[in-house]
C-alpha positions in Angstrom: 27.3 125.0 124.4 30.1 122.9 125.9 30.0 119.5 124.6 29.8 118.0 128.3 26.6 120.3 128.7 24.8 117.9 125.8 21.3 116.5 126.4 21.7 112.9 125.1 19.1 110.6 124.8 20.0 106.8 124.2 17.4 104.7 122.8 18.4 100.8 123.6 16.2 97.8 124.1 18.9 95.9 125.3 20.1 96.7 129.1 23.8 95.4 129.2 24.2 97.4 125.5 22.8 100.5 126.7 25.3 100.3 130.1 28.1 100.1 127.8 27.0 103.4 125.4 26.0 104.8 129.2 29.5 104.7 130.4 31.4 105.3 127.4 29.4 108.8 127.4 30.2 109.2 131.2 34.1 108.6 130.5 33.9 111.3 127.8 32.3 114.0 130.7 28.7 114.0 129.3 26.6 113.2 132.4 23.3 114.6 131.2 22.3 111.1 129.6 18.7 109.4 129.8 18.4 106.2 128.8 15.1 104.4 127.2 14.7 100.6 126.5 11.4 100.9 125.0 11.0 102.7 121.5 7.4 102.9 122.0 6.3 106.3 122.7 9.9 107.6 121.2 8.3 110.6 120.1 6.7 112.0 123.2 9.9 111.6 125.2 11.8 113.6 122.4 9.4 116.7 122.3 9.2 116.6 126.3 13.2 116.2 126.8 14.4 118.3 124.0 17.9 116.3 123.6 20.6 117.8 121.9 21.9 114.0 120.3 20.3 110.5 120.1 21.5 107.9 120.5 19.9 104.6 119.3 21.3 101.1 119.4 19.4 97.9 117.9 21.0 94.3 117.9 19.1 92.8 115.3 17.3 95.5 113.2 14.3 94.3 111.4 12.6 96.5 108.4 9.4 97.6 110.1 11.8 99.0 113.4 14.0 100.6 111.4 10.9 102.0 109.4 9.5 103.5 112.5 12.6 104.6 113.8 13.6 106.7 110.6 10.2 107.9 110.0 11.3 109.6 113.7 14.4 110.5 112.4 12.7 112.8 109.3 10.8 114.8 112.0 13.6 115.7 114.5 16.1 118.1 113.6 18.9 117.1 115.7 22.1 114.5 115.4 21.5 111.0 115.1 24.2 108.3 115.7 22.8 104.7 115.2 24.6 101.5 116.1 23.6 98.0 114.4 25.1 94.6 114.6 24.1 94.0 111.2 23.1 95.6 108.4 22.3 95.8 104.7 23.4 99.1 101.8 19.8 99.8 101.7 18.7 100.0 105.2 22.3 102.3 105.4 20.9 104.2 102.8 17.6 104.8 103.9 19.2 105.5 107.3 21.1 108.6 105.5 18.0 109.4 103.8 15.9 109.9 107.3 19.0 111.9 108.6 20.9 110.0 110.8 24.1 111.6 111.3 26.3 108.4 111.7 25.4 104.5 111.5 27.7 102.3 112.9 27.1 98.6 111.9 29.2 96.0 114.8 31.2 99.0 116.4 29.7 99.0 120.0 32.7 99.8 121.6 32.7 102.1 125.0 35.8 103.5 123.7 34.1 104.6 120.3 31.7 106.3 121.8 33.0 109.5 122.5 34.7 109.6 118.4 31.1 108.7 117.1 29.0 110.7 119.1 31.5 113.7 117.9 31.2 112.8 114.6 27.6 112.9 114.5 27.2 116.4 115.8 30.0 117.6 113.0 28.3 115.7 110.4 24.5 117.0 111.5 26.1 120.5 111.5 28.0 120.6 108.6 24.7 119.5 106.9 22.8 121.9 108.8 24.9 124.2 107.2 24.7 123.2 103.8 20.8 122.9 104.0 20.7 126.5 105.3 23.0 127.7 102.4 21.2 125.8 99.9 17.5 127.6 101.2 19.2 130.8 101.3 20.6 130.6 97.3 17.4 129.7 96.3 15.2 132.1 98.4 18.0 134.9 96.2 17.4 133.2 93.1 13.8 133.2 93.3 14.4 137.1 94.6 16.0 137.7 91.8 13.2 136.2 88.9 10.7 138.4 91.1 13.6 141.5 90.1 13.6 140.7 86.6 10.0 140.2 86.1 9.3 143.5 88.0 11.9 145.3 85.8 10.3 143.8 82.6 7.0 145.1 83.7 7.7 148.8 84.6 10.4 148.7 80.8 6.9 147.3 78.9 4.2 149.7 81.1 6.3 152.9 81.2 8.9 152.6 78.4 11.9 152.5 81.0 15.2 151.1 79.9 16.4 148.1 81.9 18.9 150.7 84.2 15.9 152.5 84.7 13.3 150.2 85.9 16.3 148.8 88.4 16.8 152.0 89.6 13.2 153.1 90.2 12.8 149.9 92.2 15.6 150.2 94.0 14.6 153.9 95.2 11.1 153.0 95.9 12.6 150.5 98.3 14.4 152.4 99.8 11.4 155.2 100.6 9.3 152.5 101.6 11.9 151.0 103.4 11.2 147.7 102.1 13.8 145.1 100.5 13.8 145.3 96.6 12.2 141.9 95.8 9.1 142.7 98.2 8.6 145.9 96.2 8.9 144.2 93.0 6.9 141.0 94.5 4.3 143.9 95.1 4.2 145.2 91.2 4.2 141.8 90.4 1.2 141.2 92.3 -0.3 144.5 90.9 0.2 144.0 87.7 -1.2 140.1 87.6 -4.3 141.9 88.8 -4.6 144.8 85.9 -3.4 142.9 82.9 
C-alpha cells in the first residue's frame, strides 16, 4: 500500500487544530482523511471506517479523556500518533502502554505532520513485528516442552532411548502428515488419560 493510499482518521475537538493536521496531511499527498471533532462514539466510527492511522489531537488533556481514549487505543491494532499541548511522564507512559505509536506534547506543526505520521507507522510496525516474533518463539518453545515430554513418555512406556523416541515421533508425523508437536501434543494427551 502506497503511503498516499492511507485511510487516516483525525480525532480533534478543536476545528482551527484539526484544519492545520488536515492540510499538513494534504501537502504530504494523503487525501483520504476524515476528520471527527467529537470523541464520543470513537469506537463505532473506527470499526465502520477501518483506518489505516489515527490521528488524535487534545489541547488540554484531562485524566478521564485520556483514559477513554487509551482504553480505545488497547483494542485497535493500528498506528496511533497523539498530539498534546501539555503533558505529564505518566500520562506519556500510559500513552505507550495503550499503544500509541508516537505522542507529541506542543509540536502541532503542519510541517511535522508528514515526519510524525511516518514515524508512527515505522514505530507500530516495527513493534508489530517484534510482537509477532515474540508469539512465534514462544508458540516453539512451548512446541518444544510438548517434544520433550512426549519423548520422556514413549523412553519410560516403551524403554526407547532419547534418539529413539525423537525419531519415532518424527516418523509418525510424518505418516500422519501432522507437525511433530501435534503428534506429541496427542501422546501427551493420551497418556494424561491412561496414567
Amino acid at each position: 500500500m502506497a503511503k498516499s493510499d492511507l485511510t487516516i482518521l483525525v480525532i480533534d475537538e478543536n476545528a482551527i487544530r484539526a484544519s492545520i493536521i488536515e492540510e499538513g496531511l494534504n501537502e504530504a499527498g494523503h487525501s483520504n482523511v476524515t476528520v471527527i471533532h467529537e470523541v464520543n462514539g470513537v469506537a463505532r466510527i473506527i470499526e465502520t471506517q477501518q483506518p489505516d492511522v489515527i490521528i488524535i489531537d487534545i489541547e488540554n488533556p484531562n485524566r478521564d479523556m485520556m483514559e477513554h481514549l487509551f482504553q480505545l487505543t488497547r483494542t485497535v491494532s493500528r498506528p496511533i500518533a497523539m498530539f498534546v499541548d501539555r503533558s505529564d511522564t505518566a500520562l506519556i507512559e500510559s500513552a505507550m502502554e495503550a499503544g500509541v505509536s508516537a505522542y507529541v506534547v506542543d509540536g502541532l506543526k503542519k510541517e511535522r505532520v508528514k515526519s510524525i505520521l511516518d514515524m508512527a507507522v515505522s514505530r507500530f510496525n516495527a513493534f508489530s513485528r517484534l510482537q509477532q516474533e515474540l508469539a512465534e518463539a514462544r508458540s516453539a518453545l512451548e512446541e518444544r516442552k510438548v517434544v520433550e515430554r512426549a519423548k520422556g513418555i514413549l523412553m519410560k512406556m516403551r524403554g526407547l532411548s532419547e534418539e529413539e523416541a525423537f525419531a519415532l515421533l518424527r516418523q509418525t508425523a510424518m505418516n500422519e502428515k501432522k507437525k511433530m508437536a501435534e503428534i506429541a501434543q496427542s501422546l501427551v494427551t493420551a497418556a494424561g488419560l491412561l496414567m
